[in-house]
BAKE-26292 format. One record per residue (C-alpha): z, y, x; residue in one letter. Coordinates in pm, whole numbers, plus 50000, padded with zeros to 5 digits. Each point is the difference from the previous one (the first is absolute). Example, Ala and Ser with C-alpha at 12.3 -4.5 7.8 and 13.67 -1.06 7.14 Angstrom:
BEGIN
up,north,east,code
50780,49550,51230,A
49934,50344,50137,S
end
This chain:
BEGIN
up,north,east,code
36080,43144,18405,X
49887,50058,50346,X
49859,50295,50158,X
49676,49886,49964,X
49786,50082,49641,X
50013,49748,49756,X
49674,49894,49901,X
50000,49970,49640,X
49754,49797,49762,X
49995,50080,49640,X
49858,49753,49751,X
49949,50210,49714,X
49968,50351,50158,X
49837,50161,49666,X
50296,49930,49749,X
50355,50174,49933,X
50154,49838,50295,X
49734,49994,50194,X
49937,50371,49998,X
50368,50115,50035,X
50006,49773,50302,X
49730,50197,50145,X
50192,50295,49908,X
50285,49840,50217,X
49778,49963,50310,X
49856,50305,49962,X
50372,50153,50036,X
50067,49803,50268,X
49651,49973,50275,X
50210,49966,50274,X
50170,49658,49902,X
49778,49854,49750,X
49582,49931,50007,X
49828,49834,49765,X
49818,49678,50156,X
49811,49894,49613,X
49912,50123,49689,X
49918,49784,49712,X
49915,50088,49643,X
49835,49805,49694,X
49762,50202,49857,X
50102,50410,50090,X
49739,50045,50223,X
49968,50355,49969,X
50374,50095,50113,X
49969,49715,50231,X
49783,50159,50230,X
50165,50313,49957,X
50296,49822,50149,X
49852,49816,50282,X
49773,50355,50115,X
50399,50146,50067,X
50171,49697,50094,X
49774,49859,50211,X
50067,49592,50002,X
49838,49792,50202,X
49877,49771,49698,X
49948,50072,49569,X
49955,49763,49733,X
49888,50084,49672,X
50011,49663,49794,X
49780,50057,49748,X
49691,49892,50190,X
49772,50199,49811,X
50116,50307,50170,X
49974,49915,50354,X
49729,50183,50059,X
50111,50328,49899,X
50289,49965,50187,X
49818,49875,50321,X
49763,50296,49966,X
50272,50240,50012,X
50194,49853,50194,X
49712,49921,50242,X
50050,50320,50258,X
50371,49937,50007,X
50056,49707,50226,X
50136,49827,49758,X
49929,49620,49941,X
49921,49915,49608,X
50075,49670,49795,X
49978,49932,49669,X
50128,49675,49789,X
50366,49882,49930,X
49885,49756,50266,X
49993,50302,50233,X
50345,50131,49852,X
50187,49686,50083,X
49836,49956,50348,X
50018,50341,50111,X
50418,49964,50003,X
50006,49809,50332,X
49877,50248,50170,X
50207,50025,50352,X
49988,50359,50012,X
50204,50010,49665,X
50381,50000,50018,X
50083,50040,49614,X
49807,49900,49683,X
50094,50238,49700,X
49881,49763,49663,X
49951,50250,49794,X
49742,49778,49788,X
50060,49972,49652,X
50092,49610,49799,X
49886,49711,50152,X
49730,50143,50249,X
50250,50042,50223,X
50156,49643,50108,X
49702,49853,50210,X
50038,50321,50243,X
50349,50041,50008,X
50002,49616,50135,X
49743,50052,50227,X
50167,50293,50149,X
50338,49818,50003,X
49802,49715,50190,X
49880,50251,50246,X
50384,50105,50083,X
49964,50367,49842,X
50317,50127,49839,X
49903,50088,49614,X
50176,50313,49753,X
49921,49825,49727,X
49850,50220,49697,X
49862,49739,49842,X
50284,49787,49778,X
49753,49740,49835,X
49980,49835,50390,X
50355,49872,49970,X
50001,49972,49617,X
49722,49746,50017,X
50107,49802,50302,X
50325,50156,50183,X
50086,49686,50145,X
49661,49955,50173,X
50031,50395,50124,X
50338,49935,50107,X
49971,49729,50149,X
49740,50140,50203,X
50156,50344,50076,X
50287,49777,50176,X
49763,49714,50155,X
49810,50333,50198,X
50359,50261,50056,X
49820,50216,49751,X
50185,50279,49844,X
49924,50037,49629,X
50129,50355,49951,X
49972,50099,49580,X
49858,50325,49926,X
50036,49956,49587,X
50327,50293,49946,X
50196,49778,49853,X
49961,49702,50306,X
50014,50253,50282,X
50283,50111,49889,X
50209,49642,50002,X
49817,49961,50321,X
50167,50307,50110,X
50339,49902,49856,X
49953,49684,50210,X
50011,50190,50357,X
50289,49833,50179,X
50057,49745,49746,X
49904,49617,49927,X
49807,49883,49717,X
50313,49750,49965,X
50237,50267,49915,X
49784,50092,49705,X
50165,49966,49651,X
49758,50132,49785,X
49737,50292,50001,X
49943,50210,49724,X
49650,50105,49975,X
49984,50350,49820,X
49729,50074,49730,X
49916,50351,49851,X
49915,49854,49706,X
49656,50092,49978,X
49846,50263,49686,X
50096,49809,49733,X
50415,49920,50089,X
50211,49964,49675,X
49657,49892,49776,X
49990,49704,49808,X
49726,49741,49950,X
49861,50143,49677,X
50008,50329,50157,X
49761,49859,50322,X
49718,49851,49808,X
49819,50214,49951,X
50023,50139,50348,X
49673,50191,50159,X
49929,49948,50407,X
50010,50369,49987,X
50349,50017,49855,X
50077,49686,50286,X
49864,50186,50320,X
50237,50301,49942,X
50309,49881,50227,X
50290,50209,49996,X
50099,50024,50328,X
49731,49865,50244,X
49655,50022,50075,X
49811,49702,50073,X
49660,49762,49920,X
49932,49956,49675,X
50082,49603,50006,X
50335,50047,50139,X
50054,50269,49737,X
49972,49748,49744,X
50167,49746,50161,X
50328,50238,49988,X
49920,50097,49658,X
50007,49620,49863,X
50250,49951,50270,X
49829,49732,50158,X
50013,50182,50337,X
50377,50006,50043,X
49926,49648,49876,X
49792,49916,50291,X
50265,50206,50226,X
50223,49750,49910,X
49835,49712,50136,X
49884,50191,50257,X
50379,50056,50125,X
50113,49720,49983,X
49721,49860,50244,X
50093,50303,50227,X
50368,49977,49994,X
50019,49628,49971,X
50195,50001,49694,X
50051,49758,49697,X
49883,50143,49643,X
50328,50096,49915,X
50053,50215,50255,X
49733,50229,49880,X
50090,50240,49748,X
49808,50314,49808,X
50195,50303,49911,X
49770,50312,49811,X
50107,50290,50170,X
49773,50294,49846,X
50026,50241,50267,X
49868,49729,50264,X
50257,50243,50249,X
50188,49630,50081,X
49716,49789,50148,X
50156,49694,49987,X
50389,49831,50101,X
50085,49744,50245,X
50334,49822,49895,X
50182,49810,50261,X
50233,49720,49975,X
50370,50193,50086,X
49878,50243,49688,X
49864,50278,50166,X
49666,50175,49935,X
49734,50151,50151,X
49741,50190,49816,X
49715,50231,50131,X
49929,50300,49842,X
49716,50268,50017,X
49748,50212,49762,X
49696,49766,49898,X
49771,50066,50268,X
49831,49678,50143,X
49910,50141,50308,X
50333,49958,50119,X
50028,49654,49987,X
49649,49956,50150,X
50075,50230,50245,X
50322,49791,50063,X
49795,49674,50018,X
49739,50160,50253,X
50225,50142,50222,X
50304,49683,49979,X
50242,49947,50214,X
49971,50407,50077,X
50055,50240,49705,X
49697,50273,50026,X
50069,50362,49933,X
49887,50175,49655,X
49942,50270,49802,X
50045,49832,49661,X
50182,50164,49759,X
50389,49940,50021,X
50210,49891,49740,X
50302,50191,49840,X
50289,49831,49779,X
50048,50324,49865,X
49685,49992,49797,X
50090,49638,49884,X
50328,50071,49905,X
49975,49623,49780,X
49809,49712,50100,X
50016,49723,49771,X
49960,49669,49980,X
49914,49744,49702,X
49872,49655,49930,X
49634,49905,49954,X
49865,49862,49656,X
49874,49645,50077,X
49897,49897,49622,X
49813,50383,49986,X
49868,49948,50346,X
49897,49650,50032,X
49817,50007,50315,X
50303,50053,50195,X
50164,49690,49817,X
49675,49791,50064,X
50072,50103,50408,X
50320,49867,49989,X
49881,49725,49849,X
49715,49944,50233,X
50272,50040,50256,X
50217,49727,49871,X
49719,49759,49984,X
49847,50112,50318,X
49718,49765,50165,X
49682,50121,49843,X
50104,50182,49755,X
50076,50375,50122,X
49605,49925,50137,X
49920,49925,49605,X
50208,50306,49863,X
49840,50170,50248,X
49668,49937,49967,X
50044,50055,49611,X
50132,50321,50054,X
49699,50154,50212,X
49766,49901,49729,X
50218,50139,49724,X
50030,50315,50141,X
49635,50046,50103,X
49914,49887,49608,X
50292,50251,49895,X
49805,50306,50200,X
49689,49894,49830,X
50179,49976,49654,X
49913,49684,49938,X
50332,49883,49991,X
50323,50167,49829,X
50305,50060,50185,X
50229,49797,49859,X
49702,49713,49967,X
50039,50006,50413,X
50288,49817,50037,X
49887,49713,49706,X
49737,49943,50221,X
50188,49967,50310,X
50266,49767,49830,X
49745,49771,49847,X
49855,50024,50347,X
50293,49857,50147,X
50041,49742,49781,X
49647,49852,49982,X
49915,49986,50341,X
50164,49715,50202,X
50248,49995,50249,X
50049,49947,50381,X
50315,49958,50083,X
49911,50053,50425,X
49682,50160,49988,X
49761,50029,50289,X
49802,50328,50120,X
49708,49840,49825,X
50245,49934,49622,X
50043,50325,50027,X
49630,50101,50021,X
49924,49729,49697,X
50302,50109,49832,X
49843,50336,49996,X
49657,49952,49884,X
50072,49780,49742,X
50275,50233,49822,X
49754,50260,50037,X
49729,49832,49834,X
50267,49931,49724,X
50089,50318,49972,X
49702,50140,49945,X
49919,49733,49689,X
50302,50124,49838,X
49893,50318,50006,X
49682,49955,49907,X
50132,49818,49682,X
50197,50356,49894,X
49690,50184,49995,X
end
């Protein structure tokens, strides 16, 4: 990082990540400023972020609330857009240097390319842009010497492992998992699990759809896709380990036997803060962490045939082409149905699984596959669904 600020947009400013990385910036005014703010539909906290931020430009994509924000927004000096349109465009800004996705599912690809396009490095929040189509991302990233820098715990910290080392000397990572709040349950013991039961995560707090996503396991599902995009690895160089006390946030294994592993209390500001502040190391206040009250940190395997979504990943990741875009696309609806109980948690994965069987495949999908991929497993989600109730 130079001396100069580092003007910062955030694509997703009201969520979890968005708002801790906020919290970052406000810790450090003299390095970082925020360039953009973009939320979905938070309107309310996103002018309460822009009135002490002060970007140049907002974008609240549900159109419907443009005007409110333009209103208050209005005596500010600050420009106002509305639309995902506005969203994806916004990104090539040339005041921007870095792009924090911190957009939720799918939402999140057409900016991330755009921004990529425009040559501004990315800490990537946002793991369904690499799940659905990592090679395009990639490929991309190294067409335009853009640095994709991971802010997901578990990804920053291989990234940090990585400092000083090639991707070649890579034997395996292991990608750690706490587990989630239902570890050690059985299938008959999950189906007649509540949302309310789902959104209680032992160990992190974060938006409700990635909560369930690490309850079903999906999201260390989609983490492992999403690695081995990152690190250019083959599937079976990606491994899960549950580790309950998420202290261990994740292990880089190198060829001669050695390890790395990067370790911390489960606080995502610091790998956002890491991300934001890359190649320098910014100062904090975050609470330190003491072996001495962890005197055991252990380590187990994860229950595919409980947790089938993080089977149907590796699966998905085997079969690659299209397919991670299918599971993908499968699992956002699931998951919305699942929060609006009209879809049991154990009824999620069938779903999915039927999803990616039924839907054809593309072995070398283009940016516009991926788009029909999409739509049409969505639309076949939802008839599933509807067929349950």
């Amino acid at each position: 990082m130079t001396d100069q600020k580092r003007n910062i947009a955030i694509l997703g400013s009201t969520g979890s990540i968005g708002a801790q990385a906020l919290d970052v910036v406000r810790s450090h005014a003299d390095k970082l400023a925020v360039e953009v703010l973009t939320a979905n539909s938070n309107s309310a906290l996103l002018i309460q972020q822009a009135i002490e931020f002060k970007p140049n430009v907002v974008v609240i994509g549900n159109e419907d609330k443009y005007q409110e924000v333009f209103d208050a927004l209005d005596a500010h000096d600050i420009q106002v857009f509305a639309g995902n349109k506005a969203i994806a465009d916004v990104v090539t800004y040339p005041s921007i240097n870095m792009v924090l996705t911190a957009m939720v599912g799918y939402a999140g690809l057409l900016p991330t390319i755009n921004a990529i396009e425009s040559g501004k490095h990315i800490a990537l929040a946002n793991k369904e842009t690499l799940v659905v189509a990592g090679e395009i991302i990639m490929g991309l990233a190294d067409k335009h010497g853009v640095e994709i820098i991971p802010v997901d715990s578990e990804h920053s910290a291989i990234y940090q492992c990585l400092v000083g080392e090639t991707y070649e000397s890579i034997e395996k990572i292991y990608l750690t998992a706490s587990g989630g709040p239902f570890r050690g349950r059985k299938a008959d013991q999950l189906a007649a699990i509540t949302k309310a039961q789902a959104l209680k995560h032992p160990n992190w707090e974060m938006g409700a759809k990635i909560t369930i996503d690490s309850a079903s396991m999906m999201n260390k599902g989609l983490e492992v896709i999403e690695a081995k995009w990152l690190f250019n690895l083959k599937p079976e160089q990606v491994d899960v380990i549950v580790h309950p006390q998420s202290i261990v946030h994740s292990i880089a294994q190198f060829r001669d036997g050695s390890m790395k592993a990067q370790l911390g209390l489960p606080d995502m500001k610091l790998p956002i803060q890491y991300a934001l502040g890359f190649p320098k190391r910014l100062d904090s206040n975050f609470e330190r962490f003491n072996f001495i009250n962890y005197p055991a940190l252990t380590f187990e395997q994860p229950d595919k045939e409980t947790f089938r979504n993080l089977g149907l990943a590796y699966e998905a990741m085997h079969a690659a082409g299209n397919i991670p875009c299918i599971m993908n696309a499968a699992n956002e609806v699931v998951v919305d149905a699942f929060l609006k109980d009209r879809v049991g948690f154990l009824q999620m994965s069938d779903v999915i699984g039927d999803c990616m069987q039924k839907v054809n495949k593309i072995e070398k999908p283009s940016y516009e596959d991926y788009v029909a991929s999409d739509s049409e497993t969505r639309s076949l989600a939802l008839e599933m669904i509807n067929k349950l109730n």
